[in-house]
LOTOR-948296 format. One record per residue: residue number from 1; x, y, z of N, C-alpha, C, CB in turn; residue in three letters. Coordinates in Angstrom, 3 decimals. Glycine has a CB too. Layout:
{NUM; {X; Y; Z}; {X; Y; Z}; {X; Y; Z}; {X; Y; Z}; ala};
...
***
This chain:
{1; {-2.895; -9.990; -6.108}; {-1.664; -9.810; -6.858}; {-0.881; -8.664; -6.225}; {-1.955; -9.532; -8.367}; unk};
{2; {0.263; -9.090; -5.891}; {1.005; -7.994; -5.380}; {2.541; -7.526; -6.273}; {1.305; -8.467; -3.828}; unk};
{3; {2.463; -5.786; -6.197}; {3.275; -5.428; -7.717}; {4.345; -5.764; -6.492}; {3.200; -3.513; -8.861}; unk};
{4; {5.242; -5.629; -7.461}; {7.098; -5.694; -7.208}; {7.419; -4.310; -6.273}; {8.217; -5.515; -9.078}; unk};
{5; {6.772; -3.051; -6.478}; {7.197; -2.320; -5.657}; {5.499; -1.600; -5.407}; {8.594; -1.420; -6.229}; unk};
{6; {5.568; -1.388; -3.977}; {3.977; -0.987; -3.811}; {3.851; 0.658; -3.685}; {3.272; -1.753; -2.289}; unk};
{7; {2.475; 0.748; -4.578}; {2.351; 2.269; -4.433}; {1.388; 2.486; -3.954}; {2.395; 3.063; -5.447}; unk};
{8; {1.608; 4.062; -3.631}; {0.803; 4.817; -2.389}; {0.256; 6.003; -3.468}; {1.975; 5.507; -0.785}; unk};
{9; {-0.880; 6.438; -2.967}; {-1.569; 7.613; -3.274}; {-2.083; 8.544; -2.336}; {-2.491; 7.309; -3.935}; unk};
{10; {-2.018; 9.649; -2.146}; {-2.358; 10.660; -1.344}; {-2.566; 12.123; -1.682}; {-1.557; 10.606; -0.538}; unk};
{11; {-3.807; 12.450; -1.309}; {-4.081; 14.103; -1.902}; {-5.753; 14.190; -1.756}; {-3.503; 14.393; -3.914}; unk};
{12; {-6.006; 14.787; -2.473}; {-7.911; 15.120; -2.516}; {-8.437; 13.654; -3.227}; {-8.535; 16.880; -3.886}; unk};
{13; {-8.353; 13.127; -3.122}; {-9.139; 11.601; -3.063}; {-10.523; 11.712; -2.818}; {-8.616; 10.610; -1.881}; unk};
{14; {-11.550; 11.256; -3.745}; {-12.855; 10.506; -3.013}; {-12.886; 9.844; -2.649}; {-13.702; 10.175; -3.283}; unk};
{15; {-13.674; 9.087; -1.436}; {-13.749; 8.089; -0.975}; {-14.418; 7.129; -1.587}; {-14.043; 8.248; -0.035}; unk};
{16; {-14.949; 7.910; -2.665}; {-15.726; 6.730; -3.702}; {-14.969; 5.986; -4.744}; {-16.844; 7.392; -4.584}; unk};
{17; {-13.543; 6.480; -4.800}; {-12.602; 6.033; -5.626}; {-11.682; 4.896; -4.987}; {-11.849; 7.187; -6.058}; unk};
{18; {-11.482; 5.101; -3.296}; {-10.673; 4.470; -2.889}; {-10.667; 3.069; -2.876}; {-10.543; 4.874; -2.008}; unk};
{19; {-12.159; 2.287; -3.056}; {-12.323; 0.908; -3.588}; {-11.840; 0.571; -4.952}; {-13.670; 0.588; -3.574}; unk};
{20; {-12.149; 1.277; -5.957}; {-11.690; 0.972; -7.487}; {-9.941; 1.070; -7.476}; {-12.461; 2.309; -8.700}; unk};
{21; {-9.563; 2.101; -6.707}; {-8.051; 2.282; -6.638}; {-7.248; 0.698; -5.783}; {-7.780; 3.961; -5.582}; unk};
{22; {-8.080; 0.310; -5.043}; {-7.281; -0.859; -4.406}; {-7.519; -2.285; -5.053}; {-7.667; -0.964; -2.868}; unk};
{23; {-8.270; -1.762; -5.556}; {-8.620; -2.849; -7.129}; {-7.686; -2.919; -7.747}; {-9.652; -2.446; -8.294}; unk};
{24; {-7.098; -1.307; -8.134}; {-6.049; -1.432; -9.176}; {-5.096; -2.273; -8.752}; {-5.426; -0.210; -9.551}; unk};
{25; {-4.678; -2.331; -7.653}; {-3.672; -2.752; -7.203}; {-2.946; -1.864; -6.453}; {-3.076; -3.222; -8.051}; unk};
{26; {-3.518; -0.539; -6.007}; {-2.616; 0.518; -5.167}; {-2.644; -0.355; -3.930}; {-3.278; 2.253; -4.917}; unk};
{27; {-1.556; 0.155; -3.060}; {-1.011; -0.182; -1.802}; {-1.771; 0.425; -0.986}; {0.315; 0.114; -1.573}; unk};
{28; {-1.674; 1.659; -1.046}; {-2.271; 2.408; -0.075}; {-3.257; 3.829; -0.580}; {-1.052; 2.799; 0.813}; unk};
{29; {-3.869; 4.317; -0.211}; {-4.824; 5.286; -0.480}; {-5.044; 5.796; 1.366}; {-6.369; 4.499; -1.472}; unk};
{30; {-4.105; 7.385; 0.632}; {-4.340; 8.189; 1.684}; {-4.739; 9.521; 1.281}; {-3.252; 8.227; 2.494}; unk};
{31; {-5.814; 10.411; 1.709}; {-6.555; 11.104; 1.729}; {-5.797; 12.685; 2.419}; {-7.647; 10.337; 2.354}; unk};
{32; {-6.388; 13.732; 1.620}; {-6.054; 14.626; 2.201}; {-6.111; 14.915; 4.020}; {-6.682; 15.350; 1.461}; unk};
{33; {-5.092; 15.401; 4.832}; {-5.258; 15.474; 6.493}; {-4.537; 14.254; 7.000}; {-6.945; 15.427; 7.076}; unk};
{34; {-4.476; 13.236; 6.159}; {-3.712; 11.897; 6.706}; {-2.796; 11.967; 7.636}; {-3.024; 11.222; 5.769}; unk};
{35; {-2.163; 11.753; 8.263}; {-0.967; 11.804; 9.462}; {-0.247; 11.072; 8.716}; {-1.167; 11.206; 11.079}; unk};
{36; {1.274; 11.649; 9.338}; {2.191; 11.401; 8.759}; {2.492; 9.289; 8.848}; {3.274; 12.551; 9.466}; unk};
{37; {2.394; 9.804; 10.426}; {2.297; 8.419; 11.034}; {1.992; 7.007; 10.212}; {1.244; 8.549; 11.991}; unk};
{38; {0.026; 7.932; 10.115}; {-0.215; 6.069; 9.464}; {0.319; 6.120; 8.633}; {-1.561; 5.303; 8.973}; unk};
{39; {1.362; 6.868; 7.539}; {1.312; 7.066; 6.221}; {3.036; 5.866; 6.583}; {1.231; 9.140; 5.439}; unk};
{40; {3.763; 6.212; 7.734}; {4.833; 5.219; 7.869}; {4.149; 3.813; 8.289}; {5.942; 5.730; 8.991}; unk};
{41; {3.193; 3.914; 9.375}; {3.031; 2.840; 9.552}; {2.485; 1.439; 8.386}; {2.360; 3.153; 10.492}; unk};
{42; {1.636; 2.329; 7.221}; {1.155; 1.575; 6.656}; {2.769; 0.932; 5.686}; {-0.205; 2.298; 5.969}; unk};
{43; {3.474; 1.609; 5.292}; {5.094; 1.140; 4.891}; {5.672; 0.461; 5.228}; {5.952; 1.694; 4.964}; unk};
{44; {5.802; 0.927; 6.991}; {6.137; -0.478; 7.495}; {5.659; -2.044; 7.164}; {5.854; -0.353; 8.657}; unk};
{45; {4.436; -1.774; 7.126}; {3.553; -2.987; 6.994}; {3.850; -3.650; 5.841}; {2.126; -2.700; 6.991}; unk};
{46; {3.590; -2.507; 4.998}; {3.670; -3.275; 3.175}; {5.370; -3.972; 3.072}; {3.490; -1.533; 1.467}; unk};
{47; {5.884; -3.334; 3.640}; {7.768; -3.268; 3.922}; {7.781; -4.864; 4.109}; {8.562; -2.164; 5.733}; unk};
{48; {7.417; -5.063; 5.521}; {7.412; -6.183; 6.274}; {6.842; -7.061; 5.241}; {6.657; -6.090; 7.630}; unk};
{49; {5.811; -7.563; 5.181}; {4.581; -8.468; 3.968}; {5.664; -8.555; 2.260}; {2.457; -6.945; 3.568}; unk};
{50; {6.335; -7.550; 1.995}; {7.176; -7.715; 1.017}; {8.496; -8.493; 0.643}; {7.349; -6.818; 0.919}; unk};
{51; {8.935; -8.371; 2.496}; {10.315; -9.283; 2.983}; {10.019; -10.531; 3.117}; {10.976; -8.935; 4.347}; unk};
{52; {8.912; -10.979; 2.933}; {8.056; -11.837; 4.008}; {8.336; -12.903; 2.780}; {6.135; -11.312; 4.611}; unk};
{53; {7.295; -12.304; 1.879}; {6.934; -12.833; 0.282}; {7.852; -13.408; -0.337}; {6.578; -11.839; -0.695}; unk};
{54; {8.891; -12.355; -0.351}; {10.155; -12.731; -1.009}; {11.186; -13.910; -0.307}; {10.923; -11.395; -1.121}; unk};
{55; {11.077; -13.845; 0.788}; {11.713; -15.212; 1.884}; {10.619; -16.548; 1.153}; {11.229; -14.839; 4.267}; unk};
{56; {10.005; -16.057; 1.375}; {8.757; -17.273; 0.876}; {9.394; -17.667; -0.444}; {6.884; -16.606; 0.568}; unk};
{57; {9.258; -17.079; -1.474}; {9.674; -17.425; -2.993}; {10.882; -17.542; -3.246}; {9.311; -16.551; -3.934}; unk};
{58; {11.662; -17.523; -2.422}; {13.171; -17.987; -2.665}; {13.118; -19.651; -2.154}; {14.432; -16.910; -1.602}; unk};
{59; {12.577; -20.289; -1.166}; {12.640; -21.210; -0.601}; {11.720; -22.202; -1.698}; {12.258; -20.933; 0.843}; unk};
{60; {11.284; -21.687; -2.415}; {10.503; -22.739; -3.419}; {10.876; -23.439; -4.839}; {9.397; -22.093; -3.769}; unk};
***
């Protein structure tokens, strides 16, 4: 299930949480030290997959 607008989390995170959190439905789970980088790249991604979806569900 993917929400309408995707969210990100980032800060002191366990890594023991980051499975239950992508359960929830978070987008992304980023951890304290993260780079800025993956933190765009993963946006890009969700960005892209969101344009994607929505092209898809208009045509139906």
């Amino acid at each position: 299930m993917a929400p309408d607008s995707p969210v990100l989390v980032g800060g002191i995170i366990p890594k023991v949480d980051t499975p239950r959190l992508k359960e929830a439905g978070i987008s992304g789970v980023f951890p304290a030290g993260t780079r800025i980088t993956d933190i765009l790249d993963h946006i890009r991604t969700v960005e892209i997959d969101v344009v994607l979806s929505d092209s898809r569900s208009r045509r139906c």
